[in-house]
C-alpha positions as a Python dict, from the first residue, in 0.01 Angstrom:
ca = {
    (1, 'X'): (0, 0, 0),
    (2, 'X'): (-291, 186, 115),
    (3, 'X'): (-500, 33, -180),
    (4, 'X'): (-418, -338, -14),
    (5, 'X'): (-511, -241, 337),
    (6, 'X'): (-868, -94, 200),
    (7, 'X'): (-874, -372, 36),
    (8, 'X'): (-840, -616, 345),
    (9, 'X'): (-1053, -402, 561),
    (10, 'X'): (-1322, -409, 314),
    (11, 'X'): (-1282, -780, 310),
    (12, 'X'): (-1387, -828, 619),
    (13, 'X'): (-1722, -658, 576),
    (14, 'X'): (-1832, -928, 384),
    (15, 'X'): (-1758, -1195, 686),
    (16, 'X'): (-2060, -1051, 900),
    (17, 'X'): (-2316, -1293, 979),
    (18, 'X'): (-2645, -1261, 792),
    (19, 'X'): (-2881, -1325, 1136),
    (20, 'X'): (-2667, -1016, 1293),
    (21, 'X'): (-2694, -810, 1004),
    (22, 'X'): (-3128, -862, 963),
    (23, 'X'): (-3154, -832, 1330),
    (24, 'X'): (-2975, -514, 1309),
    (25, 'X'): (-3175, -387, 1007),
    (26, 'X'): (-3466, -546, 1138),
    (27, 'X'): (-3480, -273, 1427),
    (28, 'X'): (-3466, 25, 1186),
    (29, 'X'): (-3833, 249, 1277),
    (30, 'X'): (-3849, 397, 914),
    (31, 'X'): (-3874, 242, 585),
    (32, 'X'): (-3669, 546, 449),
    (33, 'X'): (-3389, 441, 616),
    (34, 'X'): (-3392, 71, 566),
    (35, 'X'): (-3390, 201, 154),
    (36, 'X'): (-3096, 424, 235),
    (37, 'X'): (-2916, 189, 372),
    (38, 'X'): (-3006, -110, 127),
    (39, 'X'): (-2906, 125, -148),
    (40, 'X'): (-2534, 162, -10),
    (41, 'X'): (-2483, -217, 40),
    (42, 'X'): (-2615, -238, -298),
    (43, 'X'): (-2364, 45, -451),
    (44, 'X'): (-2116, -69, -170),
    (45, 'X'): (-2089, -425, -317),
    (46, 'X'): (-2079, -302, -644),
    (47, 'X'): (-1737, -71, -607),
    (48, 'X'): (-1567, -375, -388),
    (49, 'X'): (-1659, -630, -657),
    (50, 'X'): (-1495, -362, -915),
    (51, 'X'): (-1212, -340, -762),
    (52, 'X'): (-1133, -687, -679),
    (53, 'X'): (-1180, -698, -1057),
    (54, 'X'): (-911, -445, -1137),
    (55, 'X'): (-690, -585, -886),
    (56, 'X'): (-696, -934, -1020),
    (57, 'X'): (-649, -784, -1401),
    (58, 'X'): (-337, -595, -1240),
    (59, 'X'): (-172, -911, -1074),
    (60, 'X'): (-258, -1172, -1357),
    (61, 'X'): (49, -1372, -1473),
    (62, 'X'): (88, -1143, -1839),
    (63, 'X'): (313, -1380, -2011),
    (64, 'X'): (137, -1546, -2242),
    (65, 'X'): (-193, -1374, -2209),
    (66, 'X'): (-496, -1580, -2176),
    (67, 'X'): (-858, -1586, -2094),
    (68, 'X'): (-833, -1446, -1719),
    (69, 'X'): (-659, -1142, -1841),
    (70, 'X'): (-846, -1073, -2109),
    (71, 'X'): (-1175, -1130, -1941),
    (72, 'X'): (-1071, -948, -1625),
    (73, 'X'): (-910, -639, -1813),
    (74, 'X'): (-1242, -614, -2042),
    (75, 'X'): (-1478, -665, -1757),
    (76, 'X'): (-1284, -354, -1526),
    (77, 'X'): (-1286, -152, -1865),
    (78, 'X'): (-1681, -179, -1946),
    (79, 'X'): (-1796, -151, -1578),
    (80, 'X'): (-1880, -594, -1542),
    (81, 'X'): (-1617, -560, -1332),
    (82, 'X'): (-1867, -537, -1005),
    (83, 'X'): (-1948, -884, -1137),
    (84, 'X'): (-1680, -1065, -1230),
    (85, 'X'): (-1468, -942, -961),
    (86, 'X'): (-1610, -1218, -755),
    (87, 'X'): (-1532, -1529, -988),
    (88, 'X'): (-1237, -1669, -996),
    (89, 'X'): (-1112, -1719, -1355),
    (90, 'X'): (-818, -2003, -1381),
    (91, 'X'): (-562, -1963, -1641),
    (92, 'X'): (-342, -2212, -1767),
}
């Protein structure tokens, strides 16, 4: 339970609009920081898109297996997960 409401809060991190966000950044004084803080949107992006990918591997209909599970299980499993967590993968 926890797990989905992480999930949904993190969710709405993404809904921010972009002219807010580089007018905000744009203000920063030091370079340092505007690396910092590039560098954990980067690494930030990277753990939600892994585990929307897990998620979706979890909650895939199982019976018969087919090309979302396999590709979703394999991607959480060698880290492409932060990738593929964002596509949406129809089975049949």
């Amino acid at each position: 339970m926890v797990f989905l409401v992480l999930l949904t809060s993190l969710k709405f991190l993404l809904f921010i609009p972009i002219n807010s966000f580089l007018s905000i950044f744009n203000q920063l004084k030091s370079n340092k920081m505007k690396s910092i803080i590039l560098v954990i949107l980067f690494w930030t992006l990277l753990v939600i898109g892994e585990i929307r990918c897990i998620y979706k591997a979890i909650s895939c209909n199982w019976e018969p297996v087919g090309k979302a599970e396999i590709v979703y299980t394999g991607a959480a499993l060698t880290g492409l997960g932060c990738i593929v967590g964002f596509l949406n993968i129809e089975d049949h």
